[in-house]
C-alpha positions as CSV (number, residue, x, y, z in Angstrom):
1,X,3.6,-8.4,-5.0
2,X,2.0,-5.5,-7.1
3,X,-1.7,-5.7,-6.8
4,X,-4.4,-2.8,-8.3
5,X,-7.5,-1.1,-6.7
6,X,-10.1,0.5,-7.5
7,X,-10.9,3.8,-5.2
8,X,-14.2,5.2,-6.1
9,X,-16.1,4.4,-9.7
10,X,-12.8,6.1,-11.5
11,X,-9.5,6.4,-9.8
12,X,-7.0,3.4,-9.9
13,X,-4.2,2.7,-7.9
14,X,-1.6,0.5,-7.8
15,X,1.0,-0.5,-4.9
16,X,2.6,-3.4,-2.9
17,X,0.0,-5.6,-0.9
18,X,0.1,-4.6,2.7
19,X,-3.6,-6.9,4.0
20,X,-6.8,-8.6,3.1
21,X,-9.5,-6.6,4.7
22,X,-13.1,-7.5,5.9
23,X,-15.9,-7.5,2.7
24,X,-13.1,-8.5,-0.2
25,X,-11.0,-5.0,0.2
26,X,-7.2,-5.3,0.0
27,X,-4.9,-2.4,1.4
28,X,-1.7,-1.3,-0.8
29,X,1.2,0.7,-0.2
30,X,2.2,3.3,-2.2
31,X,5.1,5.0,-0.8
32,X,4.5,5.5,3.3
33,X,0.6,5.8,2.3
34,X,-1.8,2.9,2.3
35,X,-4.9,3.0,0.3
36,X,-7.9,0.3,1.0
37,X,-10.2,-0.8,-2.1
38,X,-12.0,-3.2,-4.2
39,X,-8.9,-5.6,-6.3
40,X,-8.9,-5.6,-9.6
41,X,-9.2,-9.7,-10.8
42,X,-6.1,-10.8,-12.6
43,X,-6.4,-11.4,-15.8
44,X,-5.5,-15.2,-16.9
């Protein structure tokens, strides 16, 4: 599943879901590398 992050007050990025982490922050995988951040919401 594709999920979106935000890194930072500006950059974006967008990978597979890898984990829920502690305080709301997902982790996604881009490639081999896995980024940690706040999700976007979906949008109904």
């Amino acid at each position: 599943m594709l999920r979106t992050i935000t890194l930072g007050s500006c950059v974006s990025v967008q990978g597979t879901f890898v984990r829920t982490m502690p305080g709301g922050r997902i982790a996604v995988q881009v490639d081999k590398t896995i980024y940690a951040g706040t999700p976007i919401p979906k949008k109904n």
